[in-house]
C-alpha positions, 0 to 999 in steps of 0.5 A: 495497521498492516498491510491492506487486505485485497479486495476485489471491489471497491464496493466489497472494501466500504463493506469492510470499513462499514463501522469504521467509516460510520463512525469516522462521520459521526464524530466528524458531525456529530450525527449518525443518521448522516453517517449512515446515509454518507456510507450508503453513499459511499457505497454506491459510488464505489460500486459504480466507480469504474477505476483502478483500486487505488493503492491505499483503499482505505485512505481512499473510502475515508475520502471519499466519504469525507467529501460525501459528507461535506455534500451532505452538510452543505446540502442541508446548510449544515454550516450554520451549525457550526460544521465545517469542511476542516473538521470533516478532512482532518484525521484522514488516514494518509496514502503516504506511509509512516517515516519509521516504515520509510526510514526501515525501508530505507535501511534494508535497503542499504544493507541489501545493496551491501550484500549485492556489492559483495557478491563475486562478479557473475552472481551479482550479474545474474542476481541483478538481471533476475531480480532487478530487470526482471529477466527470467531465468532463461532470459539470463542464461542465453544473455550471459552464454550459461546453463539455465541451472548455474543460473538457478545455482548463482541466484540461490547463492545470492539470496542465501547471502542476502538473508544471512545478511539481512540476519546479522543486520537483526532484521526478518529476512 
């Protein structure tokens, strides 16, 4: 799957997953005149959605028209064909990630916090404020009383032990 491509819009992503979410309603119900008209649906419910882009877009469109569809189908009294609301959520893409992505994660980070552990005292320091507190590099220097340029200097230090042990641990730095 990958990582979700950025969309400016909500609209702009169900124009993305047209075929996609057509065909997600077609073989939930059987019938793709509704499909178009949940996608229609889907779209303009979308276009006037005045929220945050949510994290997982894609979880969120499949949904969304998931629960249009269940609208449609009750609307039309579509449960006495057999059609139910089951049918139309399972299969939903999950916001949550995969475990082998969580448990991947969950390595690298071990090993980086290995990495950090072994860095002399002040390049942990200046490391971890930079990148853990989000300090700027100026910031870091006037609150550890050094030169902006020993700062750069233990931070390239720091990530260069990082990677080289992100490296021999065989992952992609």
């Amino acid at each position: 799957m990958g990582a979700e491509r950025p969309f400016g819009s909500l609209a702009q992503a169900v124009e993305t997953y047209y075929d996609d979410l057509k065909a997600f309603i077609v073989r939930r119900t059987g019938s793709p005149s509704l499909a178009a008209d949940v996608v229609q649906d889907t779209w303009v419910r979308a276009a006037s959605a005045e929220i945050a882009m949510p994290d997982n877009v894609r979880a969120y469109l499949y949904r969304m028209a998931a629960n249009l569809a269940i609208d449609h189908l009750r609307r039309d009294g579509a449960r006495a064909r057999g059609l139910c609301e089951e049918t139309l959520l399972e299969d939903i893409p999950s916001a949550e990630p995969a475990v082998d992505r969580v448990v991947a994660a969950r390595q690298e980070l071990a090993i980086l916090s290995r990495a950090v552990a072994e860095l002399p005292e002040k390049c942990r320091i200046v490391f971890l404020l930079y990148r853990g507190r989000g300090l700027t590099m100026k910031q870091v220097a006037a609150r550890l009383g050094i030169s902006e340029k020993a700062v750069e200097k233990h931070i390239a230090r720091a990530m260069v032990h990082c990677r080289k042990r992100m490296i021999d641990a065989g992952r992609s730095p």
